[in-house]
C-alpha atoms as a printed R data frame, in Angstrom:
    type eleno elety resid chain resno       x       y       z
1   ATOM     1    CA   UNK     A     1   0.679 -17.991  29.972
2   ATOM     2    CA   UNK     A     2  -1.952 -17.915  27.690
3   ATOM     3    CA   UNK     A     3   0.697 -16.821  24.649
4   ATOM     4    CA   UNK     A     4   2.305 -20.434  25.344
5   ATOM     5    CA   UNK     A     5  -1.205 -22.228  25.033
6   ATOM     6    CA   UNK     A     6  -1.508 -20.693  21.529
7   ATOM     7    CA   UNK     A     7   1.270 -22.404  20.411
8   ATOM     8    CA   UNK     A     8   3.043 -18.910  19.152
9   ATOM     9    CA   UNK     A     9   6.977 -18.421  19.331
10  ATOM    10    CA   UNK     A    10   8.282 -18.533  22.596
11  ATOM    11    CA   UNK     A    11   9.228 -15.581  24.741
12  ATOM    12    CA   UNK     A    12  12.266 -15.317  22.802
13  ATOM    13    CA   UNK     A    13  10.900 -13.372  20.218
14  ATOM    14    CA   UNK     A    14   8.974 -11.487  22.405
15  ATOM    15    CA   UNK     A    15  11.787 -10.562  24.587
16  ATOM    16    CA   UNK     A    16  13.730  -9.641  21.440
17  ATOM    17    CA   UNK     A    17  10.983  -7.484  20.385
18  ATOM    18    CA   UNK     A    18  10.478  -5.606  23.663
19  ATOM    19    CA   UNK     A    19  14.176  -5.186  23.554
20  ATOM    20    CA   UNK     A    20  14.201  -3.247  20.266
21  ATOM    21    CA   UNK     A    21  16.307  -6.128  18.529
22  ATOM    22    CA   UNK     A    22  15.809  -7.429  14.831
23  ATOM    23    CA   UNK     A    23  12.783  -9.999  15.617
24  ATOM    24    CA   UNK     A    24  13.679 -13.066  13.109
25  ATOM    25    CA   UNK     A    25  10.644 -15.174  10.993
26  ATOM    26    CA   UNK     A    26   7.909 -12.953  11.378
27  ATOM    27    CA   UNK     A    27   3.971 -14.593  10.539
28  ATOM    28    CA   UNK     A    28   2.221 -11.619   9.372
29  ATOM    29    CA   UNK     A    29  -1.425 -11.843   8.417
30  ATOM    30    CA   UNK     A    30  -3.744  -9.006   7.427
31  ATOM    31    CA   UNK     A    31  -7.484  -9.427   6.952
32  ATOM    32    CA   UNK     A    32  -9.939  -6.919   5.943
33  ATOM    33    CA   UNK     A    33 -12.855  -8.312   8.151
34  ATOM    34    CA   UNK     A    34 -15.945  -6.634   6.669
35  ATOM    35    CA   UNK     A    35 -17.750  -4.625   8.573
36  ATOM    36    CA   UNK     A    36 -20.773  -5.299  10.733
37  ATOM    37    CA   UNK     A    37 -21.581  -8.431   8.573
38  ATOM    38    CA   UNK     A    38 -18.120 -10.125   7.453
39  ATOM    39    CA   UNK     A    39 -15.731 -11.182  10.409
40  ATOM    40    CA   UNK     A    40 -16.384 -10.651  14.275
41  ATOM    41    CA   UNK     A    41 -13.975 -11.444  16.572
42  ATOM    42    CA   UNK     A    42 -15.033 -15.555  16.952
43  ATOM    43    CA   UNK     A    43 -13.949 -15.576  13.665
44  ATOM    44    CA   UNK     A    44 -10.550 -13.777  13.949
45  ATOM    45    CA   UNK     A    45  -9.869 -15.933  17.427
46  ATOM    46    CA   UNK     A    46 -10.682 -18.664  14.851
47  ATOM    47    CA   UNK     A    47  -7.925 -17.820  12.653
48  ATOM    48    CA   UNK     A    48  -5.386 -16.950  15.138
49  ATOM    49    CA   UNK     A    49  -5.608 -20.498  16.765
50  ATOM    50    CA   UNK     A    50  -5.439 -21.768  13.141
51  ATOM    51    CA   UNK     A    51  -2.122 -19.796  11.920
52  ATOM    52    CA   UNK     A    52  -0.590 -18.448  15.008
53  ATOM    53    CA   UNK     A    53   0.479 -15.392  13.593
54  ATOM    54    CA   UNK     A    54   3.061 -12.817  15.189
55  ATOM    55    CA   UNK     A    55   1.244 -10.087  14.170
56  ATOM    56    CA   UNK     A    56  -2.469  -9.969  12.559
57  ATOM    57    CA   UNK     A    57  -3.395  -6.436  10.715
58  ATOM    58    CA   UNK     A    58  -7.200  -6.201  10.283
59  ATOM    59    CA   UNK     A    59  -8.941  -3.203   8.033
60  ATOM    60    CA   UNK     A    60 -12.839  -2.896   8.771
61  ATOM    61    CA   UNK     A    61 -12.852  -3.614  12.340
62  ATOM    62    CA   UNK     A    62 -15.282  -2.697  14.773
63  ATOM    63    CA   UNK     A    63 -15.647  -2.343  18.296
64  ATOM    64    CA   UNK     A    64 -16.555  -5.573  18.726
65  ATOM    65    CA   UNK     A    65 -12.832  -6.327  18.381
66  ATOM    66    CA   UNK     A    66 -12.063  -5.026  21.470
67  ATOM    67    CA   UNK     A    67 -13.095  -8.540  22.970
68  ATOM    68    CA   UNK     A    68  -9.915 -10.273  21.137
69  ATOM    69    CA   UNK     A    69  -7.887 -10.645  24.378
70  ATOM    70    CA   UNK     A    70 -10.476 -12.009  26.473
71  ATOM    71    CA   UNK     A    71 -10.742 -14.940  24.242
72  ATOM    72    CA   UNK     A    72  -6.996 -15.401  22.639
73  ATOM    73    CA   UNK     A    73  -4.378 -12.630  24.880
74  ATOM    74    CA   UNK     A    74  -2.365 -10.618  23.755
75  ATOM    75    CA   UNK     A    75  -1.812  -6.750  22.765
76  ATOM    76    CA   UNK     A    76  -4.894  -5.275  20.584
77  ATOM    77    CA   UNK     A    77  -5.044  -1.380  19.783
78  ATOM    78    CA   UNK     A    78  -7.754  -0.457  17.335
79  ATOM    79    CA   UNK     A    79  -7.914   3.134  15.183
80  ATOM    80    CA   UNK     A    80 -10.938   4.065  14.260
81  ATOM    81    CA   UNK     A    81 -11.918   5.560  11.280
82  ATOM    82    CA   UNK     A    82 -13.222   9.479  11.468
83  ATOM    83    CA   UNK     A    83 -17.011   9.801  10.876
84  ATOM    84    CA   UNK     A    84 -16.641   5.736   9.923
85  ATOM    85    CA   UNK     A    85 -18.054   2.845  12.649
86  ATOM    86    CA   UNK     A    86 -14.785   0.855  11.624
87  ATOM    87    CA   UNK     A    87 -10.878   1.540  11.508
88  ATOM    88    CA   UNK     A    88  -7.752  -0.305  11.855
89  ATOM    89    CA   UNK     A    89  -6.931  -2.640  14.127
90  ATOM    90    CA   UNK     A    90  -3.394  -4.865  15.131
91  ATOM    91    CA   UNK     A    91  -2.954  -7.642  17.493
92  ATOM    92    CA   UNK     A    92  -0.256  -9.515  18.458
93  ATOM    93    CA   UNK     A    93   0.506 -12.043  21.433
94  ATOM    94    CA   UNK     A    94   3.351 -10.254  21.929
95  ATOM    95    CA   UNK     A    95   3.677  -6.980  24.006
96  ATOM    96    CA   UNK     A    96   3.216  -4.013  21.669
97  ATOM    97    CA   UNK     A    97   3.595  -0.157  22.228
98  ATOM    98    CA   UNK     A    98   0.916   1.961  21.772
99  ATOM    99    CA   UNK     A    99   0.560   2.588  17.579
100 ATOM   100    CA   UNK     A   100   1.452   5.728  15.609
101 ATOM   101    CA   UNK     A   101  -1.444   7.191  14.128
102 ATOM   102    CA   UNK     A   102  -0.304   8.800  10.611
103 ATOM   103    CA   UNK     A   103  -2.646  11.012   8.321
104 ATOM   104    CA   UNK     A   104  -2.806  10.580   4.779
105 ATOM   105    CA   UNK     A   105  -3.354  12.554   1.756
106 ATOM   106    CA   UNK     A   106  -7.018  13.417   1.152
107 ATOM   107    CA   UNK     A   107  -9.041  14.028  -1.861
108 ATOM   108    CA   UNK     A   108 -10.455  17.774  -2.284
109 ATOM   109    CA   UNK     A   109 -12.951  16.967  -4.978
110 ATOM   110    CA   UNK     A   110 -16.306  16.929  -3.683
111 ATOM   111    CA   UNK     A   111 -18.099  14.106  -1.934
112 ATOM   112    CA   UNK     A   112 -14.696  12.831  -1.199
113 ATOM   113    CA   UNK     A   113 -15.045   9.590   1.513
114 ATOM   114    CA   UNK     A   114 -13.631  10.780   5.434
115 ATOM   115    CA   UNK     A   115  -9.562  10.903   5.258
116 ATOM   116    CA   UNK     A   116  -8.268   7.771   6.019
117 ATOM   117    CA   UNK     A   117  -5.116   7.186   8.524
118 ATOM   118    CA   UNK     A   118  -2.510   4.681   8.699
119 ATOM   119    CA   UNK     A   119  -1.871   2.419  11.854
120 ATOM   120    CA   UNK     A   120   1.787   2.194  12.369
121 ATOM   121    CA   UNK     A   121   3.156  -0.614  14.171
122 ATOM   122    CA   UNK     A   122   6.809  -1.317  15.440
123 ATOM   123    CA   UNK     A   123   7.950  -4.485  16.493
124 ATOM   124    CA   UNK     A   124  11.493  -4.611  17.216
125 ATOM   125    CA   UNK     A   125  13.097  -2.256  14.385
126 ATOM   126    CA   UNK     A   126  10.574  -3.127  12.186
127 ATOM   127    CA   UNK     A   127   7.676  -0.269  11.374
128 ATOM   128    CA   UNK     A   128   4.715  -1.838   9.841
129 ATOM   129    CA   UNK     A   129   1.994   0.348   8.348
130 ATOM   130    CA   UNK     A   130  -1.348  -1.126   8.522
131 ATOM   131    CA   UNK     A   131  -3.737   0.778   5.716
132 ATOM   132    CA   UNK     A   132  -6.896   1.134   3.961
133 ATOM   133    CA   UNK     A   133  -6.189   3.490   1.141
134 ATOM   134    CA   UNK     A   134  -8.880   5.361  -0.921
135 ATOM   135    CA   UNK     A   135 -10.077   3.953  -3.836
136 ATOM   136    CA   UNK     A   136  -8.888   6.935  -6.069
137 ATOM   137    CA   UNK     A   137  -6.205   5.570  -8.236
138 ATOM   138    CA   UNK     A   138  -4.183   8.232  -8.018
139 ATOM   139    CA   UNK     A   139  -4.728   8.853  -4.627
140 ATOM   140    CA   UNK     A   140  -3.573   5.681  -2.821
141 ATOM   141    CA   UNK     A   141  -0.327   5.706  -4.790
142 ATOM   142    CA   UNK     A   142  -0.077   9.117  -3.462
143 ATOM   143    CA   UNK     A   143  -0.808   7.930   0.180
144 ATOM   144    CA   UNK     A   144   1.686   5.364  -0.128
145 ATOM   145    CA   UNK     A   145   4.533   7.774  -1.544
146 ATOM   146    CA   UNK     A   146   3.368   9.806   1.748
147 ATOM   147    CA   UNK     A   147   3.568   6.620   4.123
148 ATOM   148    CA   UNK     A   148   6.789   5.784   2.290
149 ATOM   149    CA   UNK     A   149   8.599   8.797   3.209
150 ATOM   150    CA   UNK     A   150   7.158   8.651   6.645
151 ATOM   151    CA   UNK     A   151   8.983   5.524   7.545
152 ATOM   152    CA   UNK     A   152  12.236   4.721   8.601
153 ATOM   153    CA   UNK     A   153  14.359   1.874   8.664
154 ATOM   154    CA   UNK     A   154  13.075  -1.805   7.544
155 ATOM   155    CA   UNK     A   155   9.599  -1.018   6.903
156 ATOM   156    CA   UNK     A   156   6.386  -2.969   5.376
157 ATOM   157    CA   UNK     A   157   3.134  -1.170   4.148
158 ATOM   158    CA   UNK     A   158  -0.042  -4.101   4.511
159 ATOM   159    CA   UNK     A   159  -3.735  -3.856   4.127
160 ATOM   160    CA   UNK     A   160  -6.197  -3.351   1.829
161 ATOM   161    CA   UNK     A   161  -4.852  -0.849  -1.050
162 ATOM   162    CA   UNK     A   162  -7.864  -0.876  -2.932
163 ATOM   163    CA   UNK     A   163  -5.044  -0.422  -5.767
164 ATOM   164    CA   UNK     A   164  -5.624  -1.619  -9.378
165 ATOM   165    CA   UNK     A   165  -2.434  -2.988 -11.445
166 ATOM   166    CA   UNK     A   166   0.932  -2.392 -10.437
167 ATOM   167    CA   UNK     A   167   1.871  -0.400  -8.280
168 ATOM   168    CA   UNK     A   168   5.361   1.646  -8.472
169 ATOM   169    CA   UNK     A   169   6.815   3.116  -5.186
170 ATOM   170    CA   UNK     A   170  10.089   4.466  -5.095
171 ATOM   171    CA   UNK     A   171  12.328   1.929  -2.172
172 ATOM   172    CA   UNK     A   172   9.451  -0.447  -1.630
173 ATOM   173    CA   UNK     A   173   9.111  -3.997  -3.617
174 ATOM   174    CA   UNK     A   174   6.130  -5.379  -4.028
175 ATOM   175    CA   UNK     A   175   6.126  -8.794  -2.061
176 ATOM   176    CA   UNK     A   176   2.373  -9.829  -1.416
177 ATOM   177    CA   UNK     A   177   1.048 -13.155  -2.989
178 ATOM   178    CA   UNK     A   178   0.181 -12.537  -6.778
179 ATOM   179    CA   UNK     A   179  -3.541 -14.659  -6.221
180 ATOM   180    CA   UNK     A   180  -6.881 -12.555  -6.123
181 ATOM   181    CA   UNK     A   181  -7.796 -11.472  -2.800
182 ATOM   182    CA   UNK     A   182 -11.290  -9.805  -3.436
183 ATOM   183    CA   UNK     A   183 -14.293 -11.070  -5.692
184 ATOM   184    CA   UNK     A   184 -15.934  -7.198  -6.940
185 ATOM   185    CA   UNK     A   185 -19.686  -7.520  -7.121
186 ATOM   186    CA   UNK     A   186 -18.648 -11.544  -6.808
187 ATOM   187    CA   UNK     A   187 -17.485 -11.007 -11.197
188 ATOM   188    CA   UNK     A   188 -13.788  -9.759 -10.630
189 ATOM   189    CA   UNK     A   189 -11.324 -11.281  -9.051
190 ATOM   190    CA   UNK     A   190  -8.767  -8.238  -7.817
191 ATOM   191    CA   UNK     A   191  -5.787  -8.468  -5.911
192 ATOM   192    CA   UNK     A   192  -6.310  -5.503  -3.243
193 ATOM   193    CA   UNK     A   193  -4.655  -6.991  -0.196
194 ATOM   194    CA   UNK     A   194  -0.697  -6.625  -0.906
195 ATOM   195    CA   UNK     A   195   2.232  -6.010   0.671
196 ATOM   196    CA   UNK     A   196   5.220  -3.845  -0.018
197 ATOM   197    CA   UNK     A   197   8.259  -3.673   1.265
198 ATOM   198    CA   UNK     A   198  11.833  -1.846   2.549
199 ATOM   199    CA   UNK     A   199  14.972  -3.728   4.370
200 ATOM   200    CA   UNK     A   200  13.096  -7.184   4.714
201 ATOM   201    CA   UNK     A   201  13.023 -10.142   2.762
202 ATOM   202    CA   UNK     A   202   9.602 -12.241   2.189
203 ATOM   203    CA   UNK     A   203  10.509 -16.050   2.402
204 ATOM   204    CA   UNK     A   204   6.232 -16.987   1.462
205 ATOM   205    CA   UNK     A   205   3.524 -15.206   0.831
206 ATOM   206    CA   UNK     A   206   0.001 -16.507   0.509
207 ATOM   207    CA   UNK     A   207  -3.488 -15.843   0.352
208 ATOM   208    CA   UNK     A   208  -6.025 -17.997   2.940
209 ATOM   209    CA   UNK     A   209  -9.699 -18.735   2.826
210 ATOM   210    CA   UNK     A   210 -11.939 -16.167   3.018
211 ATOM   211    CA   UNK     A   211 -13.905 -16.709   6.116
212 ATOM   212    CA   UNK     A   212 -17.240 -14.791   6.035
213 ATOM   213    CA   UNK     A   213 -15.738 -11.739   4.636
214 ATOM   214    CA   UNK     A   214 -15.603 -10.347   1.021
215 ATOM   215    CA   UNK     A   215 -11.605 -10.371   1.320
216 ATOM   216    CA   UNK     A   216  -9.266 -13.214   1.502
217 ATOM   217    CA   UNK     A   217  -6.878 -12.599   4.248
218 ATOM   218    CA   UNK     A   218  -3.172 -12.247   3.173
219 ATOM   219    CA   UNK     A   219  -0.317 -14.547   4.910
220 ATOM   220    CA   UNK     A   220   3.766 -13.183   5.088
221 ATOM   221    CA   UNK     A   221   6.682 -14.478   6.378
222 ATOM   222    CA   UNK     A   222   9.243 -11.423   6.487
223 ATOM   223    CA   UNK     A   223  12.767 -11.637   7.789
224 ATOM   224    CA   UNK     A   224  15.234  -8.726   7.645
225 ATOM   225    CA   UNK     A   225  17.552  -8.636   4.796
226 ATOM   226    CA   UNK     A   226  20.855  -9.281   4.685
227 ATOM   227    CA   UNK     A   227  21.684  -4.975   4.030
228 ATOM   228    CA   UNK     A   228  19.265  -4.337   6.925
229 ATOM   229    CA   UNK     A   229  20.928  -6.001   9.305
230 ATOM   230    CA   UNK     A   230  24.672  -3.817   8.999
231 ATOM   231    CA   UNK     A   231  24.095  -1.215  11.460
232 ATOM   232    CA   UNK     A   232  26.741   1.054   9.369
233 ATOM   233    CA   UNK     A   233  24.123   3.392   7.692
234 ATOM   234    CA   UNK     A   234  21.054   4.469   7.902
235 ATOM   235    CA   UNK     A   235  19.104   3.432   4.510
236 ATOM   236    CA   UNK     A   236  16.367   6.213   4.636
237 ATOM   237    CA   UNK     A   237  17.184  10.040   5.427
238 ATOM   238    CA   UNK     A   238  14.015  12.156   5.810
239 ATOM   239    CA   UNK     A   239  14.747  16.513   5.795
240 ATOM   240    CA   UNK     A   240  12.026  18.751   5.190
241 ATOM   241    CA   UNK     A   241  10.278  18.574   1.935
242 ATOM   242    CA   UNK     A   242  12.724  15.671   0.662
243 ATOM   243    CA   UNK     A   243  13.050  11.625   0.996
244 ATOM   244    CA   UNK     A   244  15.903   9.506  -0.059
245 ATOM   245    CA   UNK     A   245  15.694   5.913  -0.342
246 ATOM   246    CA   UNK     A   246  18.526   4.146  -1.456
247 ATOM   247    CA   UNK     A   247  20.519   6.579  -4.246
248 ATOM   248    CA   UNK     A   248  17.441   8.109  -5.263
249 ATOM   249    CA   UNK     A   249  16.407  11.808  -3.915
250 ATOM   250    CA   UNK     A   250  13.152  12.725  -4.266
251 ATOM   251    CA   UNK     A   251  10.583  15.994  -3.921
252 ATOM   252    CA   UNK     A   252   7.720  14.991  -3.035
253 ATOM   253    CA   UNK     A   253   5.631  17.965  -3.374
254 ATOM   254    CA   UNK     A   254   7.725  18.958  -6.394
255 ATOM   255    CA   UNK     A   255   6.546  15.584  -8.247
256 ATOM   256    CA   UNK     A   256   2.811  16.088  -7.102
257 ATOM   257    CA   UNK     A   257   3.449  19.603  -8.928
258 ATOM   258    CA   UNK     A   258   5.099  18.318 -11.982
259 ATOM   259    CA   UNK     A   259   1.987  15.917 -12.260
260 ATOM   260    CA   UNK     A   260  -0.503  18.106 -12.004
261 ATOM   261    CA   UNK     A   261   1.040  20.129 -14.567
262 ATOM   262    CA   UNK     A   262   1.693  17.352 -16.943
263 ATOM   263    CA   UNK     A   263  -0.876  17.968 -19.882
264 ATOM   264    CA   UNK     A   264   0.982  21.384 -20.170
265 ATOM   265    CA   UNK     A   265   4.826  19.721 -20.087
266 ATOM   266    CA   UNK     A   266   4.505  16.417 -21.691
267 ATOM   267    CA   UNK     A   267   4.918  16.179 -25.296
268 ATOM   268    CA   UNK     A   268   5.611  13.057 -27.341
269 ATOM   269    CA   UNK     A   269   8.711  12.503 -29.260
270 ATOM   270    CA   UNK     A   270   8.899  12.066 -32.971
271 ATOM   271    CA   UNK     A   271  11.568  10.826 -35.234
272 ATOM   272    CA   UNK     A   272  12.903  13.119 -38.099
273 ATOM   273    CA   UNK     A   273  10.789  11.527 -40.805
274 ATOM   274    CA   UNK     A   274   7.177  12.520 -38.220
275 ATOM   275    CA   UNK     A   275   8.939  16.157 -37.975
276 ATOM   276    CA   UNK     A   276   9.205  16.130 -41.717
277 ATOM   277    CA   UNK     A   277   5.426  14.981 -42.637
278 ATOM   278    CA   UNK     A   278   3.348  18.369 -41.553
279 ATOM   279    CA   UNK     A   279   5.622  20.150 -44.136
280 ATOM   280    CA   UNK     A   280   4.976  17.569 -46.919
281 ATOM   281    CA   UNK     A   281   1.943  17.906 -46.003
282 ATOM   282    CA   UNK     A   282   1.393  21.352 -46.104
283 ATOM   283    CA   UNK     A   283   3.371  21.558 -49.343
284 ATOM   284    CA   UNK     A   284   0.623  18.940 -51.082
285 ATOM   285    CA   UNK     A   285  -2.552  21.255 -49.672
286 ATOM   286    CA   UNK     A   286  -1.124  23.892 -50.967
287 ATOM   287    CA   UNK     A   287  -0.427  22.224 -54.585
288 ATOM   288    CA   UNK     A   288  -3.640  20.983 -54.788
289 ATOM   289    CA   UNK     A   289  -5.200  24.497 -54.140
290 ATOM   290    CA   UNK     A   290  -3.217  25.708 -56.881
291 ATOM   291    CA   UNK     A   291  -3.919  22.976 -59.055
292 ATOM   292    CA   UNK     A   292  -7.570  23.815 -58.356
293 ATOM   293    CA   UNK     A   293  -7.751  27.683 -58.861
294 ATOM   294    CA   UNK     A   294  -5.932  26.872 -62.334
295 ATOM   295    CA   UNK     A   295  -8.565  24.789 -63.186
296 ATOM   296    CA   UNK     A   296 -11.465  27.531 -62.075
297 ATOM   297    CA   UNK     A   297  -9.550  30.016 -64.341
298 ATOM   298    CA   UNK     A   298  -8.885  27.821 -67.339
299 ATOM   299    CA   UNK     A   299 -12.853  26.668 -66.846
300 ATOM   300    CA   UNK     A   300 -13.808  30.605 -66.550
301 ATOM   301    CA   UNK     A   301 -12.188  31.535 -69.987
């Protein structure tokens, strides 16, 4: 088989996978490829033979993708992007099913960019979420809460976040290699690619050369964690407008609410002696205005 020329793990994992076990070691790579001009799919066969991943995740990919198993094997489903000549793309030289296609949040301001989807991949118990946020801060933090509570079980979220500084997500831990991934107008070095995680462990995380694209690609190896592995309870519980992850239960559209609203709730605390000042304040202003009308009268007579 052509999977056994390439060198990746044996049908063991495969079978495992197809089987709906816990797969064990997983190479993850995700690449934003660069449309049009960055990456084709030489270039991704390239880096397949190179690292031998179990699963590649590619952001920017165009139809020319499609050719992928004709040169390396394997399972390849690409997503495109709506009113976009790119999407999302996974392959993997194991079998796949068909991915989940999940809708994001989208921006209502205007001249907002097309809404953007996440790919969602299982392999074994294991959902994967391959994205390309929006470059609103505030909005891909929101997409992620949205992908978060979307998922269940072990679960990673990888791609391009087009995310600046940290990033906070209530059950996921940020697990992606630290190193720059993407060189902005070739000035500043940003880490965009990253990878966050529920239920698995990350044993290495690195960033590779960058190939002809404008992004470095990202390299994982995840393994379920210990907790993952009991079968005894179910880590997230999803009903209606709520998600809890771990001992922590929260409202998602109720936070978006209480966000939106925060210039009117949030006020800053002060200790006594700040609470005190306006009066002292107000007491000297109005000395000094008495002070001065004296002097007006005394000057007057």
């Amino acid at each position: 088989m052509r999977e056994r020329a390439h060198g990746v793990r044996g049908q063991g994992t495969e079978q495992r996978a197809a089987e709906g076990a816990a797969p064990r070691g997983l190479k993850v790579i995700s690449w934003n490829l660069l449309r049009l001009i960055g990456a084709g799919a030489r270039d991704v066969a390239l880096l397949i033979e190179q690292q031998r991943p179990d699963l590649l995740l590619m952001q920017e990919a165009t139809e020319d993708l499609a050719s992928l198993p004709a040169m390396v094997g394997g399972s390849f489903f690409r997503e495109p992007m709506h009113g976009r000549i790119y999407g999302l793309a996974v392959w993997s030289p194991h079998k796949l099913a068909p991915p989940r296609r999940l809708a994001l949040p989208v921006s209502t301001m205007p001249g907002h960019v097309p809404p953007r989807v996440a790919q969602i991949v299982r392999v074994g118990n294991i959902s994967f979420a391959n994205v390309h946020l929006s470059h609103g801060q505030f909005l891909n933090r929101w997409q992620l809460l949205h992908i978060a509570r979307s998922l269940e079980g072990p679960a990673a979220v990888v791609g391009d976040y087009n995310a600046v500084g940290p990033i906070g997500v209530p059950g996921l831990r940020d697990v992606g290699p630290r190193q720059p991934t993407h060189l902005a107008s070739n000035i500043i070095a940003l880490r965009l690619d990253r990878c966050m995680v529920r239920g698995l462990r990350c044993t290495s995380a690195r960033v590779l050369e960058r190939g002809p694209s404008d992004h470095r690609p990202i390299l994982l190896e995840l393994d379920l964690a210990l907790e993952a592995r009991q079968p005894s309870r179910q880590r997230t519980v999803r009903g209606g407008n709520e998600v809890r992850l771990g001992g922590l239960r929260l409202g998602v559209e109720s936070w978006l609410r209480a966000v939106s609203r925060s210039s009117e709730r949030i006020g800053v605390a002060r200790s006594p002696s700040e609470k005190q000042a306006p009066s002292r304040r107000r007491r000297r202003l109005a000395e000094g205005r008495r002070l001065a009308h004296t002097e007006d009268r005394s000057a007057l007579q």
